[in-house]
TORMARGU-64208 format. One line per field, with one value per residue (C-alpha): residue number from 1; x, y, z. Coordinates in nm, 4 decimals, m for minus. Example, Ala and Ser with C-alpha at 12.3 -4.5 7.8 and 13.67 -1.06 7.14 Angstrom:
<atoms>
timar = [1 | 2]
xx = [1.2300 | 1.3670]
yy = [m0.4500 | m0.1060]
zz = [0.7800 | 0.7140]
</atoms>
This chain:
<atoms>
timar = [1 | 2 | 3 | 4 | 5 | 6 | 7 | 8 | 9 | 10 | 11 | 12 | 13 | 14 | 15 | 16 | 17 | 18 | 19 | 20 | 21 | 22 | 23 | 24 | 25 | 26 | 27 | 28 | 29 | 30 | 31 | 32 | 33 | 34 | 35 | 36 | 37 | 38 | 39 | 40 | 41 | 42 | 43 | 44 | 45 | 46 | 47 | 48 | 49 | 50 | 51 | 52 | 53 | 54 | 55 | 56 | 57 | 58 | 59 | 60 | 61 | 62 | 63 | 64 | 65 | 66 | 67 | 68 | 69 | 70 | 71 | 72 | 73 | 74 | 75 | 76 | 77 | 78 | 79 | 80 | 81 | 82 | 83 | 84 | 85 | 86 | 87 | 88 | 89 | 90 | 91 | 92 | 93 | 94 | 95 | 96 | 97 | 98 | 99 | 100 | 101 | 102 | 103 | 104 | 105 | 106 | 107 | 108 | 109 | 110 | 111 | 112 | 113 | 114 | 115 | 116 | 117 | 118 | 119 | 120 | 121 | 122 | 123 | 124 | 125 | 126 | 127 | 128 | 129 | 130 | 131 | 132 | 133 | 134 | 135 | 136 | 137 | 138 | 139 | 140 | 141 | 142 | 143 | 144 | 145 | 146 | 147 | 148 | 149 | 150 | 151 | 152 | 153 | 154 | 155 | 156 | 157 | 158 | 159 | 160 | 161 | 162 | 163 | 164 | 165 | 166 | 167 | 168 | 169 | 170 | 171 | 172 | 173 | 174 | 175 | 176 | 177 | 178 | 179 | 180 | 181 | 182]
xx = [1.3991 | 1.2444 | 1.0455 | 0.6677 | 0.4699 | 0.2031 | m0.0322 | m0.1710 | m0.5257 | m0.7779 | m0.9987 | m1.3393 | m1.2626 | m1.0604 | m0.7804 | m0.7391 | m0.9516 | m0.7703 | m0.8463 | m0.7155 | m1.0335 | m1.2501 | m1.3763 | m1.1557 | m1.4930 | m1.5090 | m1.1794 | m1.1641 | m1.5071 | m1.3365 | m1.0379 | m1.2450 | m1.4142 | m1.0946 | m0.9496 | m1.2632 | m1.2267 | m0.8785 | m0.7897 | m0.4730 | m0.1976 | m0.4156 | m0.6097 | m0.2718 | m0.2253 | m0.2164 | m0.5036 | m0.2768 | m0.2389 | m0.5374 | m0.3382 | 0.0175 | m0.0600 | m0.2271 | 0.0565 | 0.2935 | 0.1019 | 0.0955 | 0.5138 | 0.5400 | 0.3006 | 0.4970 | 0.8551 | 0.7280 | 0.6160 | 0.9507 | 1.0930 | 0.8676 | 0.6339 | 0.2614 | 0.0562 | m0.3210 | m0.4354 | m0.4169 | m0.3188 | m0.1988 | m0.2487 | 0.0029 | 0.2549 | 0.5611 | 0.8516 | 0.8663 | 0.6757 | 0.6425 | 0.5146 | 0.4737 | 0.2927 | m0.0205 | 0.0190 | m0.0975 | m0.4703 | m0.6863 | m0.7190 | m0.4239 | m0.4990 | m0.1804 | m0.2665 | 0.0584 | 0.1014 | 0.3130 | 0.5945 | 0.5695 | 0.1441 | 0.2206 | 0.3780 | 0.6501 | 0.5172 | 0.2821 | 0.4680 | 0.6783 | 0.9252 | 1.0461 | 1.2996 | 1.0874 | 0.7705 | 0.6358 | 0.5964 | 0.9268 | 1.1063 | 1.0179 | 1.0029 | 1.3195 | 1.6139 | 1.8988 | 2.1840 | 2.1113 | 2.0707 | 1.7412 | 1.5577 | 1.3056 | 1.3891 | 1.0796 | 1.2120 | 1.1672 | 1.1229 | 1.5005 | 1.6110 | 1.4255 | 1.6434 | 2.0044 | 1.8898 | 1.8084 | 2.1101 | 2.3241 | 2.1424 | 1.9145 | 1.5364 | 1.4792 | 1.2696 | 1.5516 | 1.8104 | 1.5856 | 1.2963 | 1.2862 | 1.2913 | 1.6014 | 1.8104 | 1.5454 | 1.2216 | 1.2883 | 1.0836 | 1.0245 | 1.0098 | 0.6705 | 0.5320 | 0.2684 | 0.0655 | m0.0987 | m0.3195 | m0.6645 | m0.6059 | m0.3899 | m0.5728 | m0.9413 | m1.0055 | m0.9056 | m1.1160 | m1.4262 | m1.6443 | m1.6232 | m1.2334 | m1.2490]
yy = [4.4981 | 4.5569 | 4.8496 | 4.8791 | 4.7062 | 4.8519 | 4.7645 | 4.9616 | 4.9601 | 5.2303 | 5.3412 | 5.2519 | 4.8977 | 4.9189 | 4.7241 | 4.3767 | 4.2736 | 3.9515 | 3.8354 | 3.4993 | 3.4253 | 3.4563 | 3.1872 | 3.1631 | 3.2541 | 3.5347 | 3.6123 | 3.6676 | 3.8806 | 4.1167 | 4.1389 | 4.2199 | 4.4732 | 4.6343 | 4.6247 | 4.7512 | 5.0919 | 5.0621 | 5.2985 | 5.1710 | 4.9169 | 4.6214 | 4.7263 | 4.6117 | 4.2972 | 3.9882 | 3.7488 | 3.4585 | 3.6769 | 3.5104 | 3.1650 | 3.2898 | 3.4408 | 3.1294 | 2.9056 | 3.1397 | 3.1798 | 2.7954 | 2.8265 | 3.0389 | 2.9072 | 2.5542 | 2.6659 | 2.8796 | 2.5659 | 2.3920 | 2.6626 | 2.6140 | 2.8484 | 2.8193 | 2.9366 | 2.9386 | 3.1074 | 2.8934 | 3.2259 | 3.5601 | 3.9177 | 4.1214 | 4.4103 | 4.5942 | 4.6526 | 4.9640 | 5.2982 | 5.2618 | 5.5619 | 5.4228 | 5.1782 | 5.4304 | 5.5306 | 5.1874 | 5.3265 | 5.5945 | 5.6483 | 5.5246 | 5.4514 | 5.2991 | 5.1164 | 5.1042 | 4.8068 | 4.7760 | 4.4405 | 4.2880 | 4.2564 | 3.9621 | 3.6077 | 3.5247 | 3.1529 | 3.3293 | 3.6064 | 3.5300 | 3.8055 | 3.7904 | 4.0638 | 4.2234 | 4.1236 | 3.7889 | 3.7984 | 3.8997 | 3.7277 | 3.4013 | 3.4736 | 3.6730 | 3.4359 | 3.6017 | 3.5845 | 3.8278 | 3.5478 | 3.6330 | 3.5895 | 3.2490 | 3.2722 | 3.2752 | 3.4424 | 3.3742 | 3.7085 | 3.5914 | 3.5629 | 3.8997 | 4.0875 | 3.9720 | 4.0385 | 4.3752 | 4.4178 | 4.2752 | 4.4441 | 4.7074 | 4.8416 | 4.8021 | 5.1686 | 5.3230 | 5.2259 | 5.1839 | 5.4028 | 5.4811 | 5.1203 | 5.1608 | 4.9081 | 4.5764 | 4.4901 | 4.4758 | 4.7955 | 4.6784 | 4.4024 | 4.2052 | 4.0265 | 3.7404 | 3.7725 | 3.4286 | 3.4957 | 3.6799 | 3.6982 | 4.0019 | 4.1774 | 4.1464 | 4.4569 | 4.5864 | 4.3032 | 4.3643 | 4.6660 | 4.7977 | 4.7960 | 5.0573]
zz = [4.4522 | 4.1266 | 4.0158 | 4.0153 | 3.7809 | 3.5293 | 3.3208 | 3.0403 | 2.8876 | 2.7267 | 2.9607 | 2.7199 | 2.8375 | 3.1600 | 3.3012 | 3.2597 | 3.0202 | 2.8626 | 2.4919 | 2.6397 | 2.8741 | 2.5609 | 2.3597 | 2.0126 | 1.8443 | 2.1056 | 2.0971 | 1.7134 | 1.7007 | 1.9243 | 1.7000 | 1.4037 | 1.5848 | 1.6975 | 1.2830 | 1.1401 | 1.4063 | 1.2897 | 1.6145 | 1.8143 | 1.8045 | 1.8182 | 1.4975 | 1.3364 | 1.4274 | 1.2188 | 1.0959 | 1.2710 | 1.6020 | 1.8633 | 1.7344 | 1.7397 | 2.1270 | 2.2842 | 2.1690 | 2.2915 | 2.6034 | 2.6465 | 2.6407 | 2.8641 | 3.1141 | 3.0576 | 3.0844 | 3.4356 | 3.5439 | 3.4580 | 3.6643 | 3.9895 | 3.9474 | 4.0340 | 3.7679 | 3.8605 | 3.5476 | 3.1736 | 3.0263 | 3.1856 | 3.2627 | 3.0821 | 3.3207 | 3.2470 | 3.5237 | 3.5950 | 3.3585 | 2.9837 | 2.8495 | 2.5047 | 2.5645 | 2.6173 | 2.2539 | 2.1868 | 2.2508 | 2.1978 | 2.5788 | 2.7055 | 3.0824 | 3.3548 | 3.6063 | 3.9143 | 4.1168 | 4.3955 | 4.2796 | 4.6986 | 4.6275 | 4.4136 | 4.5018 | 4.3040 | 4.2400 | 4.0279 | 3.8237 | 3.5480 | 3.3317 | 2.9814 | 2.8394 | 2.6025 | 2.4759 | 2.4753 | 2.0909 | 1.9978 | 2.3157 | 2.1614 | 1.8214 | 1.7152 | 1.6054 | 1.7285 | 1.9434 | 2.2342 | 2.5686 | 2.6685 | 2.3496 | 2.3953 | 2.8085 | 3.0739 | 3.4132 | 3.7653 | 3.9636 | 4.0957 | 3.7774 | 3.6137 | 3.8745 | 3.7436 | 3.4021 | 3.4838 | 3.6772 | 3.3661 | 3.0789 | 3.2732 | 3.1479 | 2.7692 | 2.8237 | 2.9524 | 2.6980 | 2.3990 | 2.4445 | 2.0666 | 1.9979 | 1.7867 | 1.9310 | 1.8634 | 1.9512 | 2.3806 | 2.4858 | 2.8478 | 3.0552 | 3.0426 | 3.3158 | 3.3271 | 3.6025 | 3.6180 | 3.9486 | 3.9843 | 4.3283 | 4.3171 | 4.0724 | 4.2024 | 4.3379 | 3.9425 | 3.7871 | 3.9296 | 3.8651 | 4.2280 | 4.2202 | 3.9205]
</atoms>
């Protein structure tokens, strides 16, 4: 059984709102928006990020598929296992949302150890690095190298802060997505 999973937002714009279902010229007005406030971790990101994240997102969504998952969504909703306290610094109202692991089917949840970003992009030698998970899977990792937050809360030890999940189903989330479910 693995932990909980959460999500993490600022509560100006509420949970689950997903640069990824915008339009690139969308997607890339919001950006600028979010660097000229130049409030939170997102005001930092790269000019290359919105491209960077949709090829990555393509990846991941490919190699889940490889692995038998279902994927519904062309991009996904973004969770941690289990509580990442840090990851509410990334805003200036750090919100997090807890969701039960059992309300989502496992066709439709993928895990990679860390970050998506730095999962696929760090060249190193550590196993998981450039690995998509299967929630069968996720749980022997954690069982070989345990909860990033635990043993590098600091962030210290490399970029692997928590465990991401890509939730690639609505479904789960609706209540959260629509404006009655907040």
């Amino acid at each position: 059984m693995i932990p909980d999973l959460f999500h993490y937002y600022d509560a100006a714009t509420g949970p689950f709102r997903n640069l990824s279902d915008l339009s690139p010229t969308e997607a890339q007005q919001v950006m600028r928006d979010i660097r000229k406030q130049g409030k939170g971790f997102a005001s930092q990101r790269a000019e290359d990020y919105l491209e960077i994240r949709r090829r990555l997102e393509s990846k991941a969504r490919e190699m889940f598929l490889l692995k038998g998952g279902k994927p519904v969504r062309v991009a996904p909703h973004y969770m941690t296992v289990g509580e990442c306290p840090w990851l509410l610094t990334w805003y200036e109202n750090g919100q997090a949302l807890r969701i039960p692991a059992p309300t989502f089917d496992p066709c439709s949840i993928s895990f990679t150890y860390g970050d998506l970003f730095p999962t696929m992009r760090v060249l190193d030698s550590k196993p998981y690095r450039g690995q998509v998970y299967t929630l069968r899977e996720i749980k022997q990792v954690i069982d070989e190298f345990g909860l990033p937050q635990e043993w590098n809360y600091q962030g210290e030890q490399g970029p692997e802060r928590y465990i991401e999940v890509q939730v690639w189903d609505d479904f789960p989330l609706a209540s959260y997505l629509s404006p009655d479910g907040q």
